[in-house]
C-alpha atoms as one frame of an Amber mdcrd trajectory, in Angstrom:
protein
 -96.049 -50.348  20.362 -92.860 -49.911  22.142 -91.845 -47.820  25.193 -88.650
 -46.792  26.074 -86.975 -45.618  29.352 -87.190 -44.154  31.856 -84.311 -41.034
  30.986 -82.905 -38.917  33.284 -84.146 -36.087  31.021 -85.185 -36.212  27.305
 -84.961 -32.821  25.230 -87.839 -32.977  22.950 -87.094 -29.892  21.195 -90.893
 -28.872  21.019 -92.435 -25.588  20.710 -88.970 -23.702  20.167 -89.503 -20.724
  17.778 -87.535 -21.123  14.179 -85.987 -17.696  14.455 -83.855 -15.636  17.321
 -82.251 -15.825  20.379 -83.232 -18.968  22.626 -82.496 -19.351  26.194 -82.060
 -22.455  28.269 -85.040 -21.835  29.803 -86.976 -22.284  26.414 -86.105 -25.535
  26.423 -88.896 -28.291  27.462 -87.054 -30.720  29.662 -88.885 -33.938  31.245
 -87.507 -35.742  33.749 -88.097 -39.889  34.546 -89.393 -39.571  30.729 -90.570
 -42.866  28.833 -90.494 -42.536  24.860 -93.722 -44.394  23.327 -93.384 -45.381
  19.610 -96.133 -47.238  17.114 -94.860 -47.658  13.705 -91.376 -45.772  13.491
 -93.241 -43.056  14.661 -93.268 -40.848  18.259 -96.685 -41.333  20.052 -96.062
 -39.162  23.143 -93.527 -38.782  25.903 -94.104 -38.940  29.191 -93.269 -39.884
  32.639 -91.952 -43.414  32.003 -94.283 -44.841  34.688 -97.370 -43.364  34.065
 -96.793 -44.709  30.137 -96.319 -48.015  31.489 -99.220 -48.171  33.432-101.294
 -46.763  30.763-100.015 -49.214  27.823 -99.426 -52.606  29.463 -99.210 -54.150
  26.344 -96.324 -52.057  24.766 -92.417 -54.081  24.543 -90.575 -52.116  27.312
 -87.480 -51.398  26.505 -85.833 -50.613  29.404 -82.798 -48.065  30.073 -80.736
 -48.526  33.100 -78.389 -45.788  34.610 -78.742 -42.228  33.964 -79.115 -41.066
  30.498 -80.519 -38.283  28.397 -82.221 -38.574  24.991 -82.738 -35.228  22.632
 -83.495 -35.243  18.506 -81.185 -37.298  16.872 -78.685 -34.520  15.123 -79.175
 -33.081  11.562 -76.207 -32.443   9.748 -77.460 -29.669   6.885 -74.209 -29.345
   4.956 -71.890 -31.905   3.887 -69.537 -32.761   0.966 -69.148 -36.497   1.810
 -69.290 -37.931  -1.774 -65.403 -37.307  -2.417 -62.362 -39.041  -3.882 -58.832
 -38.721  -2.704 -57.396 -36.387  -0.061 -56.080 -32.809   0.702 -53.725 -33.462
   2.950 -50.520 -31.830   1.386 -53.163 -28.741   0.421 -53.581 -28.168   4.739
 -50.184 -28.367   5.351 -49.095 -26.044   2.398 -51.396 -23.800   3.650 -50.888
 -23.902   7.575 -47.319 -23.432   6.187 -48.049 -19.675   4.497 -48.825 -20.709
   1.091 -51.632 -19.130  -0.918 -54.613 -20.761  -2.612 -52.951 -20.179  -6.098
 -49.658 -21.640  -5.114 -51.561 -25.054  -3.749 -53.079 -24.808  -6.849 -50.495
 -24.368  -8.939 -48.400 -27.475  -7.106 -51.366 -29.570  -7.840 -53.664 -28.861
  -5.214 -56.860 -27.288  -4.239 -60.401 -28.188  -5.760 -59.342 -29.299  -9.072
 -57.142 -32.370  -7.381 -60.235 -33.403  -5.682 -62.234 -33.184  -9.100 -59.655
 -35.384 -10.962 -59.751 -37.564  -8.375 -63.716 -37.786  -8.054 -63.452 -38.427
 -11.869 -61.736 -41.246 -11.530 -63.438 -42.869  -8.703 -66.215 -45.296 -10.155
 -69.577 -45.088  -8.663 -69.564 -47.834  -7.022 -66.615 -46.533  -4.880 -68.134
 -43.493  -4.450 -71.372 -45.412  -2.518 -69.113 -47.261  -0.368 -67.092 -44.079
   0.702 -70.379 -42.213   1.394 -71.678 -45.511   3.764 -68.406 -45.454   5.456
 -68.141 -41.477   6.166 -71.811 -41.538   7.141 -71.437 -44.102   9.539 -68.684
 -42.300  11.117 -71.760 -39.501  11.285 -73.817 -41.685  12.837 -71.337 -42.490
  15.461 -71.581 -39.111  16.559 -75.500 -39.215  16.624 -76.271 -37.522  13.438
 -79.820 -39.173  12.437 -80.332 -37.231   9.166 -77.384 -35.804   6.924 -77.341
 -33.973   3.287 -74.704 -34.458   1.204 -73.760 -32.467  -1.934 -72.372 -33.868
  -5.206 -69.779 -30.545  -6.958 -66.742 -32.389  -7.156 -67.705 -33.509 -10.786
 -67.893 -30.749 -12.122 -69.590 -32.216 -16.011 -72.645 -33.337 -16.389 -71.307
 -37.130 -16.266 -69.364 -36.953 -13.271 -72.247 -35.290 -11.315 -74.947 -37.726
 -12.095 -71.976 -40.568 -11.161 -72.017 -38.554  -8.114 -75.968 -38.225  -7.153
 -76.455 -41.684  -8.107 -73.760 -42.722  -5.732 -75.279 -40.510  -2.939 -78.863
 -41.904  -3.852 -77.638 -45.673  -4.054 -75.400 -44.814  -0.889 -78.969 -43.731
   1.009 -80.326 -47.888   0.163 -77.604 -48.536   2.758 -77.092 -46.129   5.363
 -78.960 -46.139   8.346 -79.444 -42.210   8.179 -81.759 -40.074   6.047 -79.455
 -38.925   3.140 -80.622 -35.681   1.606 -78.699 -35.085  -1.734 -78.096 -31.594
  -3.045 -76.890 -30.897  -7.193 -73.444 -28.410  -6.291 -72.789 -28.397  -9.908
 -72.331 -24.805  -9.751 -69.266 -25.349  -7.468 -66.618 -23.392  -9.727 -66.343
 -23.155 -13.388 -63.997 -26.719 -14.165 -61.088 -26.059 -15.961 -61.487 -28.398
 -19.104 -64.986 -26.613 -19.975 -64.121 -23.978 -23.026 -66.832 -21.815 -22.365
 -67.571 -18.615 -19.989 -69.368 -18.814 -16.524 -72.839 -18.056 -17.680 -72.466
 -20.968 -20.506 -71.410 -23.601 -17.985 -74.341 -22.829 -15.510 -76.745 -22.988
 -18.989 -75.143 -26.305 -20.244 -75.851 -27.253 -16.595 -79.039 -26.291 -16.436
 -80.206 -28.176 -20.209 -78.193 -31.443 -19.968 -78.251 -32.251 -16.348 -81.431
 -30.639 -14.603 -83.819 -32.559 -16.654 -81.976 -35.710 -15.855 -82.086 -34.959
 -11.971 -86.001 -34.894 -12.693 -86.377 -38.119 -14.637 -83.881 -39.854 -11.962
 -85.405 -37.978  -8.650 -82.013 -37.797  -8.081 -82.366 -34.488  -5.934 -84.952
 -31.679  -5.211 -82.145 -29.038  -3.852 -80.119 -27.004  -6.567 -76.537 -25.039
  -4.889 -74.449 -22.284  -6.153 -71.191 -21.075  -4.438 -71.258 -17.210  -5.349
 -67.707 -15.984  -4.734 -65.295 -14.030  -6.768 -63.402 -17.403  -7.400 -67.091
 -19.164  -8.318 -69.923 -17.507  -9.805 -71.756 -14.112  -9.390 -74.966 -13.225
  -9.155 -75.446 -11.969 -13.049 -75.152 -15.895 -13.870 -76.762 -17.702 -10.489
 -80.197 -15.662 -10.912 -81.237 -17.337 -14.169 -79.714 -20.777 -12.732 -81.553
 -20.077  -9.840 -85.269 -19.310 -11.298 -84.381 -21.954 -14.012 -84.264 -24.451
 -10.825 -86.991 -22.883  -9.092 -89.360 -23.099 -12.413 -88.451 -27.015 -12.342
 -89.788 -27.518  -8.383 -86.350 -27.798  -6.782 -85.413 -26.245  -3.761 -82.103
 -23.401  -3.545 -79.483 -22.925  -1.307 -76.483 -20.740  -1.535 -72.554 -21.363
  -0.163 -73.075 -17.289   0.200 -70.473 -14.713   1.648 -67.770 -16.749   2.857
 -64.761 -14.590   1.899 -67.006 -11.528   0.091 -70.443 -10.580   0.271 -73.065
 -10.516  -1.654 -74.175 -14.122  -1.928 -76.776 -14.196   0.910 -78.833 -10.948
  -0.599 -79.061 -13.192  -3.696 -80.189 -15.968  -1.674 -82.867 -13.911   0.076
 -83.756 -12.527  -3.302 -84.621 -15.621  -4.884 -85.741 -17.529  -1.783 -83.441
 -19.679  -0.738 -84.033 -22.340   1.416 -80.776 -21.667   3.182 -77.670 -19.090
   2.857 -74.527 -21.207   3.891 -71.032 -20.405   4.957 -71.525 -16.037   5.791
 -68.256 -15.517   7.552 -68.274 -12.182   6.157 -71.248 -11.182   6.397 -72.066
  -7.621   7.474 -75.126  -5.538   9.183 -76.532  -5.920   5.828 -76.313  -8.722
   5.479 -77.492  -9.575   8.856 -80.657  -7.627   8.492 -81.428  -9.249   4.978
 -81.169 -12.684   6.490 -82.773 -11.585   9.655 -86.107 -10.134   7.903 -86.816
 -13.619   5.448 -86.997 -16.852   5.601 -83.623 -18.317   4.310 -82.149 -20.381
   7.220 -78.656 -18.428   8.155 -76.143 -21.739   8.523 -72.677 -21.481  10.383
 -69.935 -23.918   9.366 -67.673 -23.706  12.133 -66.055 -26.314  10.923 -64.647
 -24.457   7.723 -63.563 -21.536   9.802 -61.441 -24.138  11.708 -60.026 -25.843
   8.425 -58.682 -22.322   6.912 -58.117 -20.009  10.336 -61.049 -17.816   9.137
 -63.574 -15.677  11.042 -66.565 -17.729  12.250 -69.836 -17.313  11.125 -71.477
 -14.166  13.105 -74.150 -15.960  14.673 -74.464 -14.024  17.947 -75.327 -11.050
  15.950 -77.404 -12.973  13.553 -80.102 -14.877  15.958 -80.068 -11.243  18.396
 -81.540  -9.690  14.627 -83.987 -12.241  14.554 -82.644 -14.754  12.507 -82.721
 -18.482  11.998 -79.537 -19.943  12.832 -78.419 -24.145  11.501 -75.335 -25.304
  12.284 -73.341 -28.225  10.533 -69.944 -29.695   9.773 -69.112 -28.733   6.114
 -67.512 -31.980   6.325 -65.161 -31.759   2.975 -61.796 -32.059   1.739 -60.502
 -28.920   1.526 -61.383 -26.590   4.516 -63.177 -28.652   6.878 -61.734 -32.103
   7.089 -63.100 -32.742  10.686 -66.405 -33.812  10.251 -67.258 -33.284  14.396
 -70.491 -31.106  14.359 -70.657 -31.472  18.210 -66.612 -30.196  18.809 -67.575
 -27.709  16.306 -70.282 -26.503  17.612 -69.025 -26.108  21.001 -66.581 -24.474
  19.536 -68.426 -21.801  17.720 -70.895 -21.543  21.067 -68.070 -20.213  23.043
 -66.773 -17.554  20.618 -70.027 -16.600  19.598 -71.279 -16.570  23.068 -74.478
 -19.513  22.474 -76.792 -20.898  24.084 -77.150 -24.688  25.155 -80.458 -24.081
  23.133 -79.151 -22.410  20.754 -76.493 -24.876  19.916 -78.991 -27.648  19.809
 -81.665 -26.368  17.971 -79.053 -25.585  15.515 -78.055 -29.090  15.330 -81.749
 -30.645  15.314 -84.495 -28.360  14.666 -83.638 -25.198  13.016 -81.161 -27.672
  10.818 -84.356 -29.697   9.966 -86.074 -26.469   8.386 -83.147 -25.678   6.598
 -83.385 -29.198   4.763 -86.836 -28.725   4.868 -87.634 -32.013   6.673 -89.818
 -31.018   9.641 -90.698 -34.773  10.922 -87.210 -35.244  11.935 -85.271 -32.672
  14.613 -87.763 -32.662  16.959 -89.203 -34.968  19.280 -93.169 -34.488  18.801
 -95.924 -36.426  18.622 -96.337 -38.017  14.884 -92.780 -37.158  13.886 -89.882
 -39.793  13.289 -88.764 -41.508  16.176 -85.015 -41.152  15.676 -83.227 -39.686
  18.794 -79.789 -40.179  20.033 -78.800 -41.068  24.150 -76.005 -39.675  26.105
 -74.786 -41.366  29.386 -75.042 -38.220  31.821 -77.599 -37.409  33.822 -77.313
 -33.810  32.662 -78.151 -32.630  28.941 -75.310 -29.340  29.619 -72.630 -32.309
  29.460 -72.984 -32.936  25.564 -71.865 -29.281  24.576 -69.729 -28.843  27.887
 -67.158 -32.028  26.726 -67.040 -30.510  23.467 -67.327 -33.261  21.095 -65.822
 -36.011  23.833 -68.881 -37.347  24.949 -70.472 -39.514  22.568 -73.692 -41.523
  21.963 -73.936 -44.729  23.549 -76.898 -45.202  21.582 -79.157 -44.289  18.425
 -82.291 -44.698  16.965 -83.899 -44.371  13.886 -87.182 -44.256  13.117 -87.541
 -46.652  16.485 -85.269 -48.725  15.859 -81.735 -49.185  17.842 -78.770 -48.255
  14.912 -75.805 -48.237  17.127 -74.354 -48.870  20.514 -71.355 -47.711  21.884
């Protein structure tokens, strides 16, 4: 048994409602608090004192200064399982140039696909370990991370395996996702529909065998794949126990009413998504998820999440952390970000980054901090929780721990 503290606050994240509006007031707050763990797990959390009175045989460890402790962050979209860069593609396209003329000089998501190709697996592990310790530098305690820059059946299971062997060394909680369905690769002589149906005979039985992944993703643009082909995919995944999500209406519509249709876990990206859209999400259980970081990356619209959490939805927030549009990989900056255009709660924010983000992975024991669930929870030196979204990505952990266990120090 192990207590730690005392905190100048600690955000537990408890009895927060998975859908709406929150206000600050929402959130439970408690003050001098002492964090008691048995077996990587939370126990309760208390005043610090009355804990240590109460278990005189527990390790103290003990926190000096002023500090707050919340969830440790969940980061519910990520493409960190890449090769190469996209450097020349940002500049091209900060410089006026369209997505077919990147292309066409080389660019865009093919380049990344070639060069994904030709990374071996076991340089694909060791760039996951390094990105996702650059996560957990930032406090992020649980991340997924999508394969999609295969793009054949090889390549993607080189990917997942990476992502899987990757999660034997990371201190985090890597959730993989199959993004096979990311666009139709250019070397495949067949039509959309045969792609998604080559995917769904050679590789999904493979993901099975391998438990490589229990989450199946489609990107449903104009540029990707439309619903006539995703909805077989879809119940084809479904039928085999795995989990959907959907990169849906990021430049047109229509991909989160197929995610709602087929119950989706999550509907991912919705820049442009309308009143109808709103209402769809709003009235089912598909986790709405903002990527402010992608509306950063191309100078897009940002997700409407004001409008969507006033309808009653469930709102996640996370970094898209890829090559193309969102090369940042800073959910807090982000975040912030997106809170001040889109007019956000504190609470909001942070139940987007811990709770609400947990539900959209489907991972309940992490996001909040509760009695029985994970111990993993990140500290901030301020005596006021309002600082972490308030320096906008500048203040970072000086500590982390997972699963009771100190990860990192600053």
């Amino acid at each position: 048994m192990k207590l730690i503290g005392p905190f100048a606050q600690v955000l537990t994240m408890s009895d927060l409602p998975l859908k709406g509006a929150l206000k600050d007031e929402q959130l439970e707050i408690k003050t001098n608090a002492g964090i008691l763990i048995d077996k990587e797990k939370i126990q309760v959390i208390d005043d610090f004192d009355v804990l240590k009175s109460q278990n005189p045989a527990a390790e103290i460890v003990k926190i000096t200064g002023e500090k707050v402790a919340l969830p440790g962050f969940v980061d519910s979209h990520t493409h960190i399982c890449w090769g190469g860069t996209r450097a020349k593609d940002f500049a091209m396209r900060n410089a006026g140039k369209s997505y077919l003329d990147i292309a066409k000089e080389g660019g865009g998501i093919w380049s990344t696909v070639l060069n994904t190709r030709k990374a071996s697996q076991e340089e694909l592990t060791q760039i996951i370990i390094k990105r996702a310790d650059y996560l957990l530098k930032q406090g992020i305690t649980t991340v997924e991370v999508k394969s999609g820059y295969g793009l054949s059946v090889e390549s993607e299971l080189k990917m997942l395996r990476a992502i899987k062997e990757a999660n034997q060394y990371t201190k985090q909680n890597l959730i993989s996702t199959c993004l096979a369905a990311h666009t139709l690769p250019k070397d495949f002589d067949g039509t959309h529909q045969q792609y998604l149906e080559s995917i769904e005979n050679e590789l999904f039985p493979i993901l099975v065998e391998e438990n490589l992944t229990k989450r199946i993703d489609a990107f449903i643009e104009e540029e990707a794949f439309d619903a006539k082909a995703t909805i077989p995919y879809f119940e084809k995944a479904k039928d085999l126990g795995f989990d959907i999500t959907v990169h849906a209406d990021q430049f047109s519509t229509g991909g989160s009413e197929i995610a709602v249709r087929v119950g989706a876990v999550s509907a991912d990206h919705l820049e442009v998504s309308t009143a109808k859209e709103i209402e769809l999400l709003a009235n089912s259980d598909t986790v709405a998820t903002a990527l402010p970081g992608a509306s950063l990356g191309l100078g897009c619209p940002f997700t409407p999440a004001r409008a969507l959490l006033d309808a009653g939805a469930c709102l996640a927030i996370a970094s898209d952390w890829n090559p193309g549009s969102a090369p940042q990989g800073n959910i807090i900056a982000q975040a912030a970000i997106l809170a001040s255009f889109q007019k956000l709660s504190n609470a909001e924010v942070l139940a987007g980054v811990t709770a609400r983000a947990a539900y959209a992975l489907r991972t309940e024991k992490f996001g909040s901090l509760i009695e029985g669930n994970q111990a993993n929870f990140t500290i901030f030196d301020a005596d006021n929780y309002q600082e972490i979204t308030y320096q906008q990505g500048r203040l970072l952990p000086e500590m982390v721990y997972i699963n009771g266990e100190k990860v990192f120090v600053n």
